[in-house]
Backbone as ProteinMPNN parsed JSONL, in Angstrom:
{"seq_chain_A": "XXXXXXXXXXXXXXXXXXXXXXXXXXXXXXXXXXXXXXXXXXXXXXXXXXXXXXXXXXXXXXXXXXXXXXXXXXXXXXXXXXXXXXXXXXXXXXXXXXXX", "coords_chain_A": {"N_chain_A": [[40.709, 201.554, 125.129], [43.124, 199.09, 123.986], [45.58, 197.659, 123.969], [48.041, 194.914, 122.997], [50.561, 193.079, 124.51], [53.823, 191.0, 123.788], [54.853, 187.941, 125.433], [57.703, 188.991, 126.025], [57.6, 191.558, 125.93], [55.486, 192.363, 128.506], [56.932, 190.802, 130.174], [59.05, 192.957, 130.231], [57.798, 195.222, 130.945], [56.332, 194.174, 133.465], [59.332, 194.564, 135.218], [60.169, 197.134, 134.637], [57.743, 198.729, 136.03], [58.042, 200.089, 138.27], [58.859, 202.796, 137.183], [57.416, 203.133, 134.53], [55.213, 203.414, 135.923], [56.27, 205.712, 137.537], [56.707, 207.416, 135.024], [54.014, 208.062, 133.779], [52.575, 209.687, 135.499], [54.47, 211.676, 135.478], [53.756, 214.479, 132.824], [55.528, 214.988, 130.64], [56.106, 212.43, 130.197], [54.343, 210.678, 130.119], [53.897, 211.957, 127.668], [55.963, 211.203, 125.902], [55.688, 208.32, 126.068], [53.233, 208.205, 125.077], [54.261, 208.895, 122.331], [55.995, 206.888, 121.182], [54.021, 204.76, 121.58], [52.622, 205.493, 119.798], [54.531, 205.226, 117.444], [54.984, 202.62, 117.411], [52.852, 201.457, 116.783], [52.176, 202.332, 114.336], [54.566, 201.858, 113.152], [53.607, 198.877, 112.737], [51.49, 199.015, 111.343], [52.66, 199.234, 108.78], [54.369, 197.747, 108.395], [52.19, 195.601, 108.335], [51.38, 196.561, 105.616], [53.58, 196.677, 104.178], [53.802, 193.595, 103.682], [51.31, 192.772, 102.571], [51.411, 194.312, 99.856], [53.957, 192.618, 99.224], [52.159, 190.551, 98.944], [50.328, 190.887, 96.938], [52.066, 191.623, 94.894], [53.469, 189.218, 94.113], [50.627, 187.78, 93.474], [50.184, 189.238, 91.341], [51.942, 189.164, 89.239], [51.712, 186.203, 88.869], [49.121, 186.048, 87.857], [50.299, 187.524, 85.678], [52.021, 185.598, 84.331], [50.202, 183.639, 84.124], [48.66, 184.371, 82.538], [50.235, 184.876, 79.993], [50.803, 182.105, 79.41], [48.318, 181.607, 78.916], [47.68, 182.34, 76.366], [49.717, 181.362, 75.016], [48.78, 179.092, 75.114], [46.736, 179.068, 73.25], [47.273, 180.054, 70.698], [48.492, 177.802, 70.554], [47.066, 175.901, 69.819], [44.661, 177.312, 68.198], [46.611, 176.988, 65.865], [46.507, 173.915, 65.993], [44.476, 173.444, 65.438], [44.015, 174.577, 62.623], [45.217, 172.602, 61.271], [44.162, 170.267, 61.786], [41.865, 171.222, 60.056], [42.523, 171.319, 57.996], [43.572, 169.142, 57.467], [41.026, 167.218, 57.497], [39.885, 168.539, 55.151], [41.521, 167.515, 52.983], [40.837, 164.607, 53.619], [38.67, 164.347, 52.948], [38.456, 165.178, 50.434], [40.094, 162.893, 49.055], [38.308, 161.021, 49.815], [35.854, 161.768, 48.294], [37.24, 161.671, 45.583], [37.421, 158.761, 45.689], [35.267, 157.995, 45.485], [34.391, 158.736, 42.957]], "CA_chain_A": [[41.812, 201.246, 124.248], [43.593, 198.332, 124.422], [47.176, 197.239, 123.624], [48.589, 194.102, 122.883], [52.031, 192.821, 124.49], [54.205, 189.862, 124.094], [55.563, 187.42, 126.883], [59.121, 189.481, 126.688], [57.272, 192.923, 126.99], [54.879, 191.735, 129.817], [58.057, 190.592, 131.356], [59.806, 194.208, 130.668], [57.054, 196.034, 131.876], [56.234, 193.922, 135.292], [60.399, 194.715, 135.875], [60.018, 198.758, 134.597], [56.572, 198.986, 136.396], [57.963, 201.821, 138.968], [59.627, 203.722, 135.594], [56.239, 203.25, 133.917], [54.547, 204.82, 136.92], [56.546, 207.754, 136.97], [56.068, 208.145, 133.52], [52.274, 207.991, 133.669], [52.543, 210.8, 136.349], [54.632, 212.942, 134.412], [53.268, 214.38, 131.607], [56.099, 214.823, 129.223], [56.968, 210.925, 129.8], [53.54, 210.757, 129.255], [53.682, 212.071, 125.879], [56.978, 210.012, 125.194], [55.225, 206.875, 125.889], [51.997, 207.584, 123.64], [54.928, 208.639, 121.068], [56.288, 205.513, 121.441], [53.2, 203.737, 121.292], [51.894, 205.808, 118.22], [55.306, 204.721, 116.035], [54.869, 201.184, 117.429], [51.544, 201.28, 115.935], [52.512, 202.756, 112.543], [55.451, 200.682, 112.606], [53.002, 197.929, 112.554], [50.91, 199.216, 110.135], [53.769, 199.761, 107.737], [54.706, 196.234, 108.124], [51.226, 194.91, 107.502], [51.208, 197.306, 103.996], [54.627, 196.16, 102.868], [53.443, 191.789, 103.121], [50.192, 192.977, 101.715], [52.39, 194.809, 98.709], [54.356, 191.838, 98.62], [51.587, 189.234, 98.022], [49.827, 191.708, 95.838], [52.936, 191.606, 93.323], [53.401, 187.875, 93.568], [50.04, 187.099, 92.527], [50.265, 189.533, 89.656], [53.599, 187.982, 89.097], [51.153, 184.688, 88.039], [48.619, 186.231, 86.733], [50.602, 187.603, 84.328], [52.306, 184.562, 83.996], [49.028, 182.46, 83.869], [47.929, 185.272, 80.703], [51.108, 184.141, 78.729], [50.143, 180.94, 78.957], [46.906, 181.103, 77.786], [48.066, 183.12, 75.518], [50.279, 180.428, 74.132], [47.918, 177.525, 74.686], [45.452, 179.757, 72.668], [47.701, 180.152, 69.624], [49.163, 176.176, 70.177], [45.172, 175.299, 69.759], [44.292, 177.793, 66.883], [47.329, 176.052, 65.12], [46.088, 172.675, 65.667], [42.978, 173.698, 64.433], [43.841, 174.646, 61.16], [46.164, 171.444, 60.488], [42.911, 168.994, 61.542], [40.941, 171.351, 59.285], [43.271, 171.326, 56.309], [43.677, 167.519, 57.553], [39.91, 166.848, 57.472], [39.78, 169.076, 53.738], [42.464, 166.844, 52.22], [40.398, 163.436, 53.213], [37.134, 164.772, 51.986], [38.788, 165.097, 48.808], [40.666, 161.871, 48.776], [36.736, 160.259, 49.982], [35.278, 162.127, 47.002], [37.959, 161.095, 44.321], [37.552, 157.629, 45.664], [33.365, 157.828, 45.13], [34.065, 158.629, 41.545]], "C_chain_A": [[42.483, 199.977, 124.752], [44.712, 197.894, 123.241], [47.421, 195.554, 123.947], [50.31, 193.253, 123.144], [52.502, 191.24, 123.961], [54.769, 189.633, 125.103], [57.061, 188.516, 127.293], [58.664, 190.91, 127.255], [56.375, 193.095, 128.351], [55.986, 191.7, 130.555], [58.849, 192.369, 131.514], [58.859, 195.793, 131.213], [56.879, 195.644, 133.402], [57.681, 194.653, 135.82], [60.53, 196.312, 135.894], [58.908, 199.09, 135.342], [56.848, 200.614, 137.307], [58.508, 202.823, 137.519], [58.356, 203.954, 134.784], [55.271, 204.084, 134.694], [54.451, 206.17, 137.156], [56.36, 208.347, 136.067], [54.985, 209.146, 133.432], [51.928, 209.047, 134.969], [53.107, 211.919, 136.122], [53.977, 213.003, 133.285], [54.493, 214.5, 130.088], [56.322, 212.712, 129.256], [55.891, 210.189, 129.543], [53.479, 210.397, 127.774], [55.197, 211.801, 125.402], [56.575, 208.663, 125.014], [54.06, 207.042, 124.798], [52.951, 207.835, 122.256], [55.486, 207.687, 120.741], [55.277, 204.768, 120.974], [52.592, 203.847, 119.687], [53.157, 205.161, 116.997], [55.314, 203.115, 116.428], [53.645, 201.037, 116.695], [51.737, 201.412, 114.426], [53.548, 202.294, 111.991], [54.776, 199.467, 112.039], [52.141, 197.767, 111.369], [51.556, 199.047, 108.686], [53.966, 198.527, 107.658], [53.697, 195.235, 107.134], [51.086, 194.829, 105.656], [51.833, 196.405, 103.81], [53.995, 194.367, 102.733], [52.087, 191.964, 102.217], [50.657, 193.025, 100.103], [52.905, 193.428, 98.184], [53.326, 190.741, 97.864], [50.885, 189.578, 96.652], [50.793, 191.552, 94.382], [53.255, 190.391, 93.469], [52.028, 187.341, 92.76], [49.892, 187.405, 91.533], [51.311, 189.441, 88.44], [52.809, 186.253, 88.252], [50.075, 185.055, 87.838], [49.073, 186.226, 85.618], [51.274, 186.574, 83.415], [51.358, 183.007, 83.193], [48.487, 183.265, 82.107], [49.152, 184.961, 79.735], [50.919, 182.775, 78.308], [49.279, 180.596, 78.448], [47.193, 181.31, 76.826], [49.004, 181.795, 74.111], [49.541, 179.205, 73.638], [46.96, 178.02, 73.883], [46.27, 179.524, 71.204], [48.145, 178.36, 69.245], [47.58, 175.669, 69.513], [44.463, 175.684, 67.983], [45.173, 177.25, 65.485], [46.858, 174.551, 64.684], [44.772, 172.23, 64.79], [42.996, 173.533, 63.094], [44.072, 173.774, 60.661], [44.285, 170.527, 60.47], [42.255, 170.036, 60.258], [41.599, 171.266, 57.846], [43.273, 169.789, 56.329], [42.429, 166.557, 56.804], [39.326, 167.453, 55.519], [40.341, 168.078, 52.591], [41.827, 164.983, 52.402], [39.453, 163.534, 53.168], [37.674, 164.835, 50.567], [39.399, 163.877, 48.219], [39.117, 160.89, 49.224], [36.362, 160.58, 48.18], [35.734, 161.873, 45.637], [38.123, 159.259, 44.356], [35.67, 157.097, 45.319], [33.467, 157.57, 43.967], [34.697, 157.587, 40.576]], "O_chain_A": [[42.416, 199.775, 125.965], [44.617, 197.846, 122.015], [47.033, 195.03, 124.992], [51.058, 192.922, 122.225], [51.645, 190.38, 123.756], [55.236, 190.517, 125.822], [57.43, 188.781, 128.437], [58.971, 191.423, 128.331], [56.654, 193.976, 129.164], [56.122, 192.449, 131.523], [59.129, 192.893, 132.592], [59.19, 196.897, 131.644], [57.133, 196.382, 134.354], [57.511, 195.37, 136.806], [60.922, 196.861, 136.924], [59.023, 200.312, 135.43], [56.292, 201.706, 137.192], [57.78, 203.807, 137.392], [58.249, 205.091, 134.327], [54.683, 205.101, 134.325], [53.654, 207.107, 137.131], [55.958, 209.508, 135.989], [54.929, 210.35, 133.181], [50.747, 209.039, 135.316], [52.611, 213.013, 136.388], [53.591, 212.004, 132.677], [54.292, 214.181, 128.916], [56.649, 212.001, 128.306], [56.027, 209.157, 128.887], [53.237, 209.425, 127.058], [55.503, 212.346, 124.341], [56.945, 207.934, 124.094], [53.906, 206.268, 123.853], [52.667, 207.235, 121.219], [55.461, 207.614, 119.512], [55.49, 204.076, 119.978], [52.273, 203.025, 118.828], [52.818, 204.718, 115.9], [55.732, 202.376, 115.536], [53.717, 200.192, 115.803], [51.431, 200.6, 113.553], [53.723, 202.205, 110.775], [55.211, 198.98, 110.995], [52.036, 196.795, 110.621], [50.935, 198.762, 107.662], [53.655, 198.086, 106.552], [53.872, 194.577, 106.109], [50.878, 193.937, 104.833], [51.361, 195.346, 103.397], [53.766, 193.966, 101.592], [51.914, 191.269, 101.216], [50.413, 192.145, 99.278], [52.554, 192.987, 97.089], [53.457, 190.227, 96.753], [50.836, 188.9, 95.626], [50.41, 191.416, 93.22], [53.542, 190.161, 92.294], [52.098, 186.68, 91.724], [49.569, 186.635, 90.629], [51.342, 189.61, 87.221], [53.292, 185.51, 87.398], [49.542, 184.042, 87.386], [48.754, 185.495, 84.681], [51.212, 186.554, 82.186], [51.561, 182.079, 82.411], [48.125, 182.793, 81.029], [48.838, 184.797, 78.556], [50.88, 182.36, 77.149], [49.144, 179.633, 77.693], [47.014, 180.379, 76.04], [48.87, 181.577, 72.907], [49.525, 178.573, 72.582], [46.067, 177.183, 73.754], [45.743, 178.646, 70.521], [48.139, 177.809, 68.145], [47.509, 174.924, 68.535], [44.038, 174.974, 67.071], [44.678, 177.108, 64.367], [46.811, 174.079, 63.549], [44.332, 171.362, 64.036], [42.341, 172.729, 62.43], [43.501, 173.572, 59.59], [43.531, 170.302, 59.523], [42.159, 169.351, 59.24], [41.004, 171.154, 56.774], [42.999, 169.178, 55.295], [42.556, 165.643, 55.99], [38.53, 166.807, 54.836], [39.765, 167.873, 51.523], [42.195, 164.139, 51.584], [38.937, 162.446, 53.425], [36.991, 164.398, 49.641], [39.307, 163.713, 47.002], [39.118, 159.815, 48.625], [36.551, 159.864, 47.197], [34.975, 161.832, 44.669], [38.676, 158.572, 43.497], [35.183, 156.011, 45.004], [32.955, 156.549, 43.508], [34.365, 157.565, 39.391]]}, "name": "protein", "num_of_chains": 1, "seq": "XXXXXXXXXXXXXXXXXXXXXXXXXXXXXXXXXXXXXXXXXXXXXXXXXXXXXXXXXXXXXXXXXXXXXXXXXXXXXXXXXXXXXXXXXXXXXXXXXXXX"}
């Protein structure tokens, strides 16, 4: 198994080291320290979730944002459409009345 400290707990373990000893020779202080270690762990875990969570609902935050947009540029498009095609109807007929 292996555990991960930072520089301040490194430092507060070298200074607790006899307190850690005794611990690790009793057994209830023992099983205070792996309880300790187990909610430092699942603290950690819990942390990871919630930024996970968070990025999870930002990007579906712009998805859904990116699907209104299409959404709009889809209808701005199908609009433009019709005008060129009514556009393109109206000088086929002004061609054809100028043939005759």
């Amino acid at each position: 198994m292996e555990i991960e400290v930072t520089n301040e707990e490194l430092k507060a373990i070298r200074e607790n080291k006899h307190e850690i000893e005794r611990r690790f020779r009793d057994l209830e202080g023992l099983e205070r320290t792996l309880r300790v270690l187990k909610l430092r762990l699942l603290l950690e875990g819990k942390d990871r979730v919630e930024k996970k969570l968070a990025e999870m609902r930002a990007s579906y935050a712009e998805l859904v944002e990116f699907e209104k947009m299409a959404k709009r540029d889809k209808e701005f498009l199908m609009a433009f459409r019709k005008e060129l095609s009514e556009e393109n109807k109206r000088l086929r007929a002004e061609l054809e009345a100028m043939k005759k």
